[in-house]
N, CA, C and O of each residue as an XYZ file, in Angstrom:
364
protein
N      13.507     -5.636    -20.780
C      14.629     -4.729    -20.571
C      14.152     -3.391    -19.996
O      14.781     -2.658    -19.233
N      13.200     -3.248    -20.389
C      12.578     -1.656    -20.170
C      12.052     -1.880    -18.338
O      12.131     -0.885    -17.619
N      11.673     -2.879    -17.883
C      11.347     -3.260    -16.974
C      12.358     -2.614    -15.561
O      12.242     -1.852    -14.601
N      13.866     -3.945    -16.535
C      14.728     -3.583    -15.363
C      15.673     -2.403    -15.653
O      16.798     -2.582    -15.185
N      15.505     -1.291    -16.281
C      15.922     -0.227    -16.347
C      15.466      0.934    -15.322
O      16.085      1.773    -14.667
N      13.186      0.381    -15.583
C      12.772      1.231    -14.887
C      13.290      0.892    -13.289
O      13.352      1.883    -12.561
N      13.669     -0.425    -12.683
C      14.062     -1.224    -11.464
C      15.453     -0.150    -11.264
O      15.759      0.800    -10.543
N      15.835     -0.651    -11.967
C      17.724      0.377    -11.280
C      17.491      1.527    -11.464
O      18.415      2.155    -10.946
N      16.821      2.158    -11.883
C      16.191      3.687    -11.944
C      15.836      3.904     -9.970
O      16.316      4.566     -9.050
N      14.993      3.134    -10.109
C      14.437      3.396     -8.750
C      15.271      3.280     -7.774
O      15.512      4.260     -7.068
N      15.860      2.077     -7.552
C      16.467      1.837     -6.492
C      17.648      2.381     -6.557
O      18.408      2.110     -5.627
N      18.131      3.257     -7.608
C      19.514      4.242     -7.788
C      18.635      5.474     -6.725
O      19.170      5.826     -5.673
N      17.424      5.979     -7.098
C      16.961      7.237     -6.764
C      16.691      6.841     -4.764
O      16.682      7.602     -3.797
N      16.573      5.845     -4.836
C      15.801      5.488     -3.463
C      17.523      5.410     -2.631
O      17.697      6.008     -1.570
N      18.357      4.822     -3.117
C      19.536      5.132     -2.510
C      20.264      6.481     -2.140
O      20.933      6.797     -1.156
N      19.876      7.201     -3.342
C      20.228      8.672     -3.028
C      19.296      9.306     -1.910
O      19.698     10.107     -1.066
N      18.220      8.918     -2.002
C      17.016      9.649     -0.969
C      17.957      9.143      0.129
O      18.769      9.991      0.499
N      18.046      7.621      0.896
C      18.475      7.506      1.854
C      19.850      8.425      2.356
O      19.801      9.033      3.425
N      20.946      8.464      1.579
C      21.751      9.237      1.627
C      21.398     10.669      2.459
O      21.662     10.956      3.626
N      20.652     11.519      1.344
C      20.283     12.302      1.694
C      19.384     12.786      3.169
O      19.162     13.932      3.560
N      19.029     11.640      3.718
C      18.170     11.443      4.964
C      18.917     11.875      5.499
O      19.000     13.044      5.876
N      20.076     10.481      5.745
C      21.274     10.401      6.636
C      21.971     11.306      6.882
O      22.436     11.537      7.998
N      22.165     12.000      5.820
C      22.770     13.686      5.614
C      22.833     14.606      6.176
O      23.693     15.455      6.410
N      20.982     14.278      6.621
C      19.632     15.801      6.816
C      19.342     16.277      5.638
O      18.134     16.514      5.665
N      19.755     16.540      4.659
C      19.472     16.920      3.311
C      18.077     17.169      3.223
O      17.532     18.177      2.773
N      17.377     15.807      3.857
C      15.832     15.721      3.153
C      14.995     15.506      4.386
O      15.523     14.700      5.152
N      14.062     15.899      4.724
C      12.956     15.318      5.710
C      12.353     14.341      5.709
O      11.796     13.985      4.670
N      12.265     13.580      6.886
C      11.684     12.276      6.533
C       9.762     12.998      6.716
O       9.057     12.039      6.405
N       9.158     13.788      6.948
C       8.472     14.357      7.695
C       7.435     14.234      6.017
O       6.632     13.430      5.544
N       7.872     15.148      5.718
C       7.003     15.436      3.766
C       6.851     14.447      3.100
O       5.862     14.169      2.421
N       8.432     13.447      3.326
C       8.509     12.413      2.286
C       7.001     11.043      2.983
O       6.390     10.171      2.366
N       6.938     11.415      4.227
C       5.774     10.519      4.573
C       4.097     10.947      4.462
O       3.057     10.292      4.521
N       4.334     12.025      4.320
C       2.920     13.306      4.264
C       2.243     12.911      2.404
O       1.182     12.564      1.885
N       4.068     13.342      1.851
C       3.449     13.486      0.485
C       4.333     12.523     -0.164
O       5.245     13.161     -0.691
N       4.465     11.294     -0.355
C       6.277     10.402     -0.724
C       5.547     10.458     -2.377
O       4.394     10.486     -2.807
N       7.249     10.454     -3.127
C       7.381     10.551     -4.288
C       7.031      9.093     -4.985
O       7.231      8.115     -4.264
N       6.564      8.871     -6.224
C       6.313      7.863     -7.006
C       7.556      6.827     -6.818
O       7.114      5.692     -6.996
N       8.760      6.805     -6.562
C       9.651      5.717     -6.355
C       9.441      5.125     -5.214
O       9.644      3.912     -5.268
N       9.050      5.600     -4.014
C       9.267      5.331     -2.564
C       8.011      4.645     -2.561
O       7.929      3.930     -1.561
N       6.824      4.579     -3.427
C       5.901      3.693     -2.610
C       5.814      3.044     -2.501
O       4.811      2.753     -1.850
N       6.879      1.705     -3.051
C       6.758      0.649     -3.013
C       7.631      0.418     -1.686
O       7.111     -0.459     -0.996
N       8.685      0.891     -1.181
C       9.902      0.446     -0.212
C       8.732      0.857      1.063
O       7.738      1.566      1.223
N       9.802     -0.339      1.994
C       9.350     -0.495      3.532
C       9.478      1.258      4.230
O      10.260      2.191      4.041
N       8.300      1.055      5.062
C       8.468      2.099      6.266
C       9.441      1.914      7.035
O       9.859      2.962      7.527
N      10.041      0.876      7.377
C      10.870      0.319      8.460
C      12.063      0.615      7.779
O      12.787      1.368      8.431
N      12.595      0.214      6.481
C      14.045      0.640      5.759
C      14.140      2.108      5.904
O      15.048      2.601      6.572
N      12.936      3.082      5.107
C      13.159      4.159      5.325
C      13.522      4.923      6.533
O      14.262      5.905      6.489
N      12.820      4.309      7.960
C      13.144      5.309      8.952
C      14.913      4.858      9.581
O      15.721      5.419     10.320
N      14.888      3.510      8.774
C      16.843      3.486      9.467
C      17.265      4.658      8.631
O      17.915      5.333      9.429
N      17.266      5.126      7.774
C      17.893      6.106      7.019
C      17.951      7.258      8.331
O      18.796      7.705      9.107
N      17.483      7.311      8.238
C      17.156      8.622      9.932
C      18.412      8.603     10.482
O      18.782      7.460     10.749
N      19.077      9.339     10.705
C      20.150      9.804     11.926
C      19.796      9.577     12.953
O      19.008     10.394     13.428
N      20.206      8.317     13.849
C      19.944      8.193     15.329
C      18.784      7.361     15.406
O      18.230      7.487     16.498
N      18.153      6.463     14.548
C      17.108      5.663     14.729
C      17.966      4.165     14.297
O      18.569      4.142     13.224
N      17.969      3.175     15.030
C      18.614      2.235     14.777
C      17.061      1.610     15.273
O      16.125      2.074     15.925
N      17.429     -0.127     14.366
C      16.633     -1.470     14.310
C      15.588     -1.309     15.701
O      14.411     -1.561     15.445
N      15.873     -0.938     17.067
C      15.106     -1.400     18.317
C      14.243      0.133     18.716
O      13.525      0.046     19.712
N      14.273      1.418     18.050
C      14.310      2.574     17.796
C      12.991      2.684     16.984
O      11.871      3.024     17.365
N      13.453      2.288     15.708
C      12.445      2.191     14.387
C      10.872      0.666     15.006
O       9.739      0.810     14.546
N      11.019      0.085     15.475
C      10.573     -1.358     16.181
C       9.539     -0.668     16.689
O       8.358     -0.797     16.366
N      10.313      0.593     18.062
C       9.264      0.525     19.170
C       8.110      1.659     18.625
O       6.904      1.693     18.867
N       9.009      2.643     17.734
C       8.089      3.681     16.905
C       6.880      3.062     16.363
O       5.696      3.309     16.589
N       7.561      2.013     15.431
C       5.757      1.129     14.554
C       5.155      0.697     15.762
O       3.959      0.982     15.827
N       5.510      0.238     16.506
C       4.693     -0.591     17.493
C       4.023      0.328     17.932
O       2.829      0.046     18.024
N       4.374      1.591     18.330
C       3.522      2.765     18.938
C       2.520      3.246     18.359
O       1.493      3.737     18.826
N       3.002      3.020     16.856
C       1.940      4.104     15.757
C       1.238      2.753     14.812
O       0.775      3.059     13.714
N       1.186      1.644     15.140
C       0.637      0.146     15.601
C       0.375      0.219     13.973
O      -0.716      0.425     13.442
N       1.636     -0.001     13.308
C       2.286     -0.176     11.607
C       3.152     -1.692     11.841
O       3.883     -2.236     12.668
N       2.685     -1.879     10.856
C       3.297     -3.500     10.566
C       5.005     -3.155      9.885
O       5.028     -2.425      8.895
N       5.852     -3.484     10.224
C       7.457     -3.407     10.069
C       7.293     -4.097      8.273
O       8.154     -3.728      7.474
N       6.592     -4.704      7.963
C       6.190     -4.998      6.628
C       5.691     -4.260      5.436
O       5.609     -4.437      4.220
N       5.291     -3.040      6.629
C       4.903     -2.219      5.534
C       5.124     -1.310      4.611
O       5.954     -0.483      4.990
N       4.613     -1.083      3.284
C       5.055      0.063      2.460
C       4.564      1.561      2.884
O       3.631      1.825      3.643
N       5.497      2.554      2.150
C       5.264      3.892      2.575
C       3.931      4.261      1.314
O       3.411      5.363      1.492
N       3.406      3.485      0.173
C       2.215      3.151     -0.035
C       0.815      2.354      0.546
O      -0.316      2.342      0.060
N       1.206      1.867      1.459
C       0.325      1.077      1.652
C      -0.428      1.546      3.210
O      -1.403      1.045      3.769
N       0.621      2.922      3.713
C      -0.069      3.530      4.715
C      -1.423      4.355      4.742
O      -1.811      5.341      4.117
N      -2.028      3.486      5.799
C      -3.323      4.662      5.490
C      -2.873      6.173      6.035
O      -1.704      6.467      6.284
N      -4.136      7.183      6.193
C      -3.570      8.600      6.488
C      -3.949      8.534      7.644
O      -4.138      9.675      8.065
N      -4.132      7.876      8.289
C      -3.981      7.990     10.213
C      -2.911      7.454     10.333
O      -2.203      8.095     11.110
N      -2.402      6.519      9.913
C      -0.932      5.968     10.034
C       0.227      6.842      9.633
O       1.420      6.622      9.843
N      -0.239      7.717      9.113
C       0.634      8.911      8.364
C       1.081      9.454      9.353
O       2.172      9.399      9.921
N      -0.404     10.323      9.641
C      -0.653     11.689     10.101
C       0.319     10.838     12.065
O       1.144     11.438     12.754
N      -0.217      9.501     12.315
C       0.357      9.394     13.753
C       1.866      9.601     13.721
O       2.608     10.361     14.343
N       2.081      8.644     12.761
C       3.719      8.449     12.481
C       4.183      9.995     12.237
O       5.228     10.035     12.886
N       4.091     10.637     11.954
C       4.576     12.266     11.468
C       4.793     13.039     12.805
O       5.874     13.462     13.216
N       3.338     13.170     13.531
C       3.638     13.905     14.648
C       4.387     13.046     15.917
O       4.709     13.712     16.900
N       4.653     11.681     15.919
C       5.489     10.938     16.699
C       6.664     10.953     16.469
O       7.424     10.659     17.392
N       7.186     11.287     15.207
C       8.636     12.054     14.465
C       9.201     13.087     14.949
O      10.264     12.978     15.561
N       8.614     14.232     14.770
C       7.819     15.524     15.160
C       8.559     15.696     16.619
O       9.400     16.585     16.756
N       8.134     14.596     17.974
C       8.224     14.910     19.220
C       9.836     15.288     19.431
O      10.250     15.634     20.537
């Protein structure tokens, strides 16, 4: 039980983050520099649809550029994958 409490915990907070993306509220910029203990498990690729103006073929050609697997977690990035993806945001 404690399990799936901590589960809808997260994915309540990770819904609000997206929100807040979509918003502008929040930067996607920090949350990839420095991302909070909920987010490390979720995809790079979910997170950047949250983005205003980045749709499916958008988010695609970005990883492909900053040569990130669409599979991947916003944990599981190394910090060149960071640091590329950030200032390719950035432009």
């Amino acid at each position: 039980m404690d399990a799936l409490q901590r589960a809808n915990e997260i994915r309540t907070r990770r819904a609000r983050l997206k929100r807040d993306l979509k918003a502008g509220r929040s930067q996607i910029h920090g949350l990839l520099l420095d991302p909070p203990a909920y987010i490390q498990t979720a995809k790079v690729f979910d997170l950047l649809l949250s983005v205003p103006k980045y749709g499916r073929v958008k988010v695609n050609r970005i990883l492909t550029q900053c040569r990130i697997s669409p599979s991947k977690t916003i944990g599981g990035l190394s910090q060149r994958q960071r640091n590329e993806l950030v200032s390719y945001l950035r432009r």
